[in-house]
N, C-alpha and C positions, 0 to 999 in steps of 0.2 A: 516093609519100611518105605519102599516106593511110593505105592499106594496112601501109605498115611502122609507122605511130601504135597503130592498132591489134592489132596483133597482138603489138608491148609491153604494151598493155593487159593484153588477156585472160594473159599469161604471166603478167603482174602479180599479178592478180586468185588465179589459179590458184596463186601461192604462197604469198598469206598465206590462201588457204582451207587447204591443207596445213598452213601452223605453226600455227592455228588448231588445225584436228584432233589436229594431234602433241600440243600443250599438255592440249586438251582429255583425251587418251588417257592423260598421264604424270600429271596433277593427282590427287591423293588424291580420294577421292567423302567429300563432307562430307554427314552426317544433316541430311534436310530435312523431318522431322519434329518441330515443336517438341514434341508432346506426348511423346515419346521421348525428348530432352534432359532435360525435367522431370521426366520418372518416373524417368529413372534418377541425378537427385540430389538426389530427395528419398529413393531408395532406400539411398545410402548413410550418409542420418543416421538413417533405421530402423534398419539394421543394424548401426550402430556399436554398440562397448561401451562408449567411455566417449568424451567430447568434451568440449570448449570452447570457448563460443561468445560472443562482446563484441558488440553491437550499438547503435547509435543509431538511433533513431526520433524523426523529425518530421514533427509533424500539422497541418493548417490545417482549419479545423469555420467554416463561412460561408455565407450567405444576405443576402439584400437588405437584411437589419437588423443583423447581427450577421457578428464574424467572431475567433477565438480559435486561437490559435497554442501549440503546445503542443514539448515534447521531454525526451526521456525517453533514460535509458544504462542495458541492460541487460548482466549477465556473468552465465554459469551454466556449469557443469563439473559434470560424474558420472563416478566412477568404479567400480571393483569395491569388495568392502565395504562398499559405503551411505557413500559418502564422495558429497558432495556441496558446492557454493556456488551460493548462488542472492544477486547484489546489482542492485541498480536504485533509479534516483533518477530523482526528474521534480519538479513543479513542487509535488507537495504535501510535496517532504522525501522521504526512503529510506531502507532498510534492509538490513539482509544477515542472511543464515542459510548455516552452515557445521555441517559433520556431517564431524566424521571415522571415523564408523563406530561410536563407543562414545558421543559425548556431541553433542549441537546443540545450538549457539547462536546466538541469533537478538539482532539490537543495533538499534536505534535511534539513532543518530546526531546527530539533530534533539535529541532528547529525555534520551541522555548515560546510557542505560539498557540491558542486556542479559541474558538470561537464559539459563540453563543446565538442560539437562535431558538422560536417557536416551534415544538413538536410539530407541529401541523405541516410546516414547510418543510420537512428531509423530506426527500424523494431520491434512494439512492440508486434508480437508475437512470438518473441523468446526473449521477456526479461522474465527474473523472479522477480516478485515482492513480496517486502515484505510487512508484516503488516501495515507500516506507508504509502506504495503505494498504496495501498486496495482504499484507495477515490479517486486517482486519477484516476485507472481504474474506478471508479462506474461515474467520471465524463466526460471521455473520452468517456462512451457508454449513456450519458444521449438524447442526443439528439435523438439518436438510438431510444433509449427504446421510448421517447414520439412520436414518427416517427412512431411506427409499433401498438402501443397502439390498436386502432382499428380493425388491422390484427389478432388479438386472438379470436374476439367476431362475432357470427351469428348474435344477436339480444343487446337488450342494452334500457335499460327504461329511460324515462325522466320523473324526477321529476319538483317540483316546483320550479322556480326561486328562485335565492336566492341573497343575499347582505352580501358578504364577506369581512372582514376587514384583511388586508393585509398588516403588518409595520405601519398600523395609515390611507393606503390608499382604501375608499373604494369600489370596483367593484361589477359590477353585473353580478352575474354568470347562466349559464345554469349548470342545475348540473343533471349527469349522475350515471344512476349504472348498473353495471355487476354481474349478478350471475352465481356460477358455473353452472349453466342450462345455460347459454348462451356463452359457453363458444364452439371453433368449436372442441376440446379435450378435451376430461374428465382423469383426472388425480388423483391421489391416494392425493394432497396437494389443496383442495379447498380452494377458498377464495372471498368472496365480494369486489369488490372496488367501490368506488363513486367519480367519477370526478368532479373538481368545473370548470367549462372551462369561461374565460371574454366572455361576450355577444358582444363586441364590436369589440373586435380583435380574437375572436375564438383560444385563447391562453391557457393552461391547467395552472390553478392559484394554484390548491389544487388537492390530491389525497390521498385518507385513504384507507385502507387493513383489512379488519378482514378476520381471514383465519388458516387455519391448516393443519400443515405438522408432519417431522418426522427428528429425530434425529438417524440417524440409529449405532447401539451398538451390534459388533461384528456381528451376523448375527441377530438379532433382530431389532426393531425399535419401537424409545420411544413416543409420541406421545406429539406433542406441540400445543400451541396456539402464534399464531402472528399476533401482532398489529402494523400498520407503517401509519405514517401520512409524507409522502412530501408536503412542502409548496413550491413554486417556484417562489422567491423575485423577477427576474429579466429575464425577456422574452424579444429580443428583434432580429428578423428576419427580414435580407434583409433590416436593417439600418445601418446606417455608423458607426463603431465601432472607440471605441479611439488607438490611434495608442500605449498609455501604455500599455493596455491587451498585446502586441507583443515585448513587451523589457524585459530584464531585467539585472537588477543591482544588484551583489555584495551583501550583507550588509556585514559591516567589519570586522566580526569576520567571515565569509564564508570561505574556504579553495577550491582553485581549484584542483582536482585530476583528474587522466589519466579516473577513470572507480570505479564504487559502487562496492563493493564485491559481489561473485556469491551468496546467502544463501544456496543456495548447496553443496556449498565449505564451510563454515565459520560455519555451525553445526545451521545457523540461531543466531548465536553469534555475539559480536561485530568485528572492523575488522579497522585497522588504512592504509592498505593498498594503496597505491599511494600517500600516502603522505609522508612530512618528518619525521623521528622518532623523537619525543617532547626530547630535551633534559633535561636526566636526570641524575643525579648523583648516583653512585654505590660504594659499597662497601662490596669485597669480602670476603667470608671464611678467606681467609688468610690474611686478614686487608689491603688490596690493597684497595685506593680509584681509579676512574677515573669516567669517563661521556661518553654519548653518543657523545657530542660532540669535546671532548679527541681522540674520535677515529674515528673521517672523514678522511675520505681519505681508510679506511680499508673496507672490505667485515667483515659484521657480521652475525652473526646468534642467535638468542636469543629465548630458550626455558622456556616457562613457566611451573611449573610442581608442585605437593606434594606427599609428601611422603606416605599420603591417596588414589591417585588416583591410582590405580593397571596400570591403560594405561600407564601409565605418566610414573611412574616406568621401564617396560617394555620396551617403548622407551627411556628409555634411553641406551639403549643398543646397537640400532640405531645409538644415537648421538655419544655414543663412536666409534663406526665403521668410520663416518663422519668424525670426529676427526682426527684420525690414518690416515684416508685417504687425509686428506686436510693439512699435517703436515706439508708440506714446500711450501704450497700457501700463507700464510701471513691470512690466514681468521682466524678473532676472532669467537671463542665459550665462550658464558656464561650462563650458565643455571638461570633461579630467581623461586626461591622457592614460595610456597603460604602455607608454615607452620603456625603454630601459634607460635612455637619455631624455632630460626634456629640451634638450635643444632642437631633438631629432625634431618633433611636435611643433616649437616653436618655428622651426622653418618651414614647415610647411603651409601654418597656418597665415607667415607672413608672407609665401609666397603667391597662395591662392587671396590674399586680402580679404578674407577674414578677422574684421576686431570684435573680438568680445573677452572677456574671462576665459584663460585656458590655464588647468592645473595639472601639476604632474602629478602623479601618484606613486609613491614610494612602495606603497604594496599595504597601508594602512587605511590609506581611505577606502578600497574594494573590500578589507575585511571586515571593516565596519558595517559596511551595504552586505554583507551576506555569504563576501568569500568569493570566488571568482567562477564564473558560469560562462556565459558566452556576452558576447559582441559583435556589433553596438550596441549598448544598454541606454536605454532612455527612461528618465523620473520624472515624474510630476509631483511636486509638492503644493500642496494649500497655504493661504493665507494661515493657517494654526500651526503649520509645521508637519500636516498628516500628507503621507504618501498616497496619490488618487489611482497614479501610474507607473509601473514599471514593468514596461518589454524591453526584451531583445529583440532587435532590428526594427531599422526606422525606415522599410519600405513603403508604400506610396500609401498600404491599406493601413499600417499602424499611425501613419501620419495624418490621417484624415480621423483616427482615434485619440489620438493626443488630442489635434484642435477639438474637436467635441467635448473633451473632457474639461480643456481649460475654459472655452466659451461657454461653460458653465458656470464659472466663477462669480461672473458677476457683468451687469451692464458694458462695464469698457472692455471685456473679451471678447462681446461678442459678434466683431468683426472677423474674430480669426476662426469662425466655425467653417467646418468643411463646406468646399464648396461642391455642389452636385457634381454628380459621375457621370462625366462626358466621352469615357472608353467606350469601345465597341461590345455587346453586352456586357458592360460590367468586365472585360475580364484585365485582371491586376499582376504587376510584376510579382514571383515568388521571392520571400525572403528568403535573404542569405545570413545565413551564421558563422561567426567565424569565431571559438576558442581558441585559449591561447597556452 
């Protein structure tokens, strides 16, 4: 009876080593090279001609003291032509820029403002961006970035397939990872990533980061930890894109202007710049009503100032000079206070003997201009009511920018153009800013 136990066995045994073999023989040989996987789908957004691509990205930046949570939605598409869209939003505000080949516009959102210009002139490594443009530089280089993916790593492991849900849809991925051991530079900011790439279309669907770098604090460096997961909604290379990714429209509160303010110039402040001045209603020291719109047709100039800020004060001493000097060009000066009192304002201005227009500001006139930034704010408005200038602070080198701008106006300004630079090479007081 033993004997017959056994010999079921081994038969046993001997047949699922067989279906074992068979299966093994009949299965597809699946690539067990991750860094193969990866080079060949970052190969196909090199090669693409045109794509589009939607992305969300979330970031966690944290250490024993601190810890900041961020998320950002990027979309960008290229086509033939110089046809482009590049939009992203995150936490400081966003933007979009569209090129259909003959004209780009680039809108502000946040801000209800958009400009229009000839393909031919972007050049967006000499623009400066601000905070609310941040995504759309991170979606102008997305393609880049999943393009070169491969090009960082010597080696690269594959893990186990996996079944990824994606907005409700869902794919089967090849899923990769990178360790800083595999990395063809070693660097002081390690980090793991794990690619989810479609098995189908060899397309990057998911990407997570654990990893750590550094906050560098004065000459020290604080040490952090960062966590980012991109999901990437919408993958679509070398297929025919909708011709609306390449237009765009208006919405009706949008304002078109000549050009964004430099944030080089503007302190990173607000800035009403190329556009019209919002009319508003005034009412001076000396109980004089009028409005902006009262006074079209004139050259103005409109400084904003308090009696707190030491700059502001200061230049006003400037503005007196401007004054005196522009006495028989017909240009209006009015200064608007940001006291809390306008008496406080008032006495100062009658102590120093200063007379011209001084308005106080309740807190309606600065919302109308844009909301409050820093100071002193200086405006220049045109004979039509359009905005030429507006910086913050009226040091010696923005003062010699004013006058240029105004002695551009017309024959009787052009006494008040800067006068040459008689400093020791050229060099200028630094301005000061003062928020409030």
């Amino acid at each position: 009876m033993e004997v017959v136990i056994s010999i079921r066995c081994i038969l046993f045994l001997v047949f699922l080593l067989t279906v074992s073999a068979s299966v093994a023989q009949s299965a597809p040989a699946l690539p067990n090279n991750g860094l193969e996987i990866l080079t060949r789908a970052s190969k196909h957004y090199s090669d693409a001609k045109s794509y589009h691509i939607e992305a969300v990205e979330e970031s966690t930046y944290s250490n024993e003291l601190n810890r900041q949570w961020s998320k950002t939605y990027m979309n960008a598409a290229e086509d033939t032509g110089g046809r482009f869209r590049y939009e992203g939003r995150g936490g400081f505000g966003g933007a979009v820029q569209v090129s259909d080949g003959s004209s780009i516009w680039k809108y502000r959102p946040d801000e209800h403002t958009y400009t229009k210009m000839p393909a031919a002139s972007d050049d967006p490594a000499t623009t400066v961006y601000t905070g609310a443009e941040m995504p759309v530089l991170n979606a102008r280089g997305l393609r880049k970035a999943l393009a070169s993916f491969s090009s960082h790593y010597k080696s690269a492991t594959r893990l186990p397939d996996q079944d990824l849900d994606v907005s409700g849809r869902i794919v089967s991925c090849y899923v990769v990872r990178v360790q800083p051991s595999d990395e063809k530079r070693s660097t002081d900011a390690s980090s793991e990533m794990t690619f989810w790439i479609d098995r189908a279309k060899e397309v990057f669907v998911k990407r997570e980061s654990h990893g750590k770098s550094f906050i560098f604090a004065g000459a020290g460096r604080v040490p952090q930890n960062q966590e980012t997961t991109t999901t990437y909604l919408v993958t679509e290379l070398d297929a025919p894109l909708a011709a609306v990714l390449f237009s765009f429209v208006p919405p009706s509160d949008a304002k078109l202007i000549d050009a964004f303010p430099n944030p080089m110039e503007t302190g990173g402040g607000v800035s009403i710049q190329g556009q019209i001045i919002p009319n508003m209603k005034f009412t001076s020291n000396d109980g004089k009503t009028f409005s902006t719109a009262s006074l079209r047709g004139k050259v103005i100039v409109l400084d904003l100032w308090a009696t707190w800020c030491a700059p502001c004060v200061k230049a006003l001493e400037q503005i007196a000079t401007l004054k005196k000097d522009a006495k028989d060009t017909g240009l209006v000066l009015v200064t608007i206070d940001q006291d809390e009192e306008a008496q406080t304002a008032t006495a100062l201005l009658k102590k120093n003997g200063y007379e011209w227009p001084n308005v106080h500001d309740n807190g309606e006139i600065i919302k109308a201009m844009g909301g409050m930034g820093g100071i002193p704010r200086t405006i220049l408005v045109n004979q039509a009511g359009k905005v030429l200038y507006d910086r913050i602070s009226l040091a010696d080198t923005n003062l010699q920018e004013l006058r240029k701008a105004i002695a551009g106006l017309g024959p009787e300004f052009a006494s008040l153009a800067p006068k040459p630079d008689t400093t020791p090479c050229g060099v200028q007081p630094v301005p000061a800013i003062a928020a409030k």
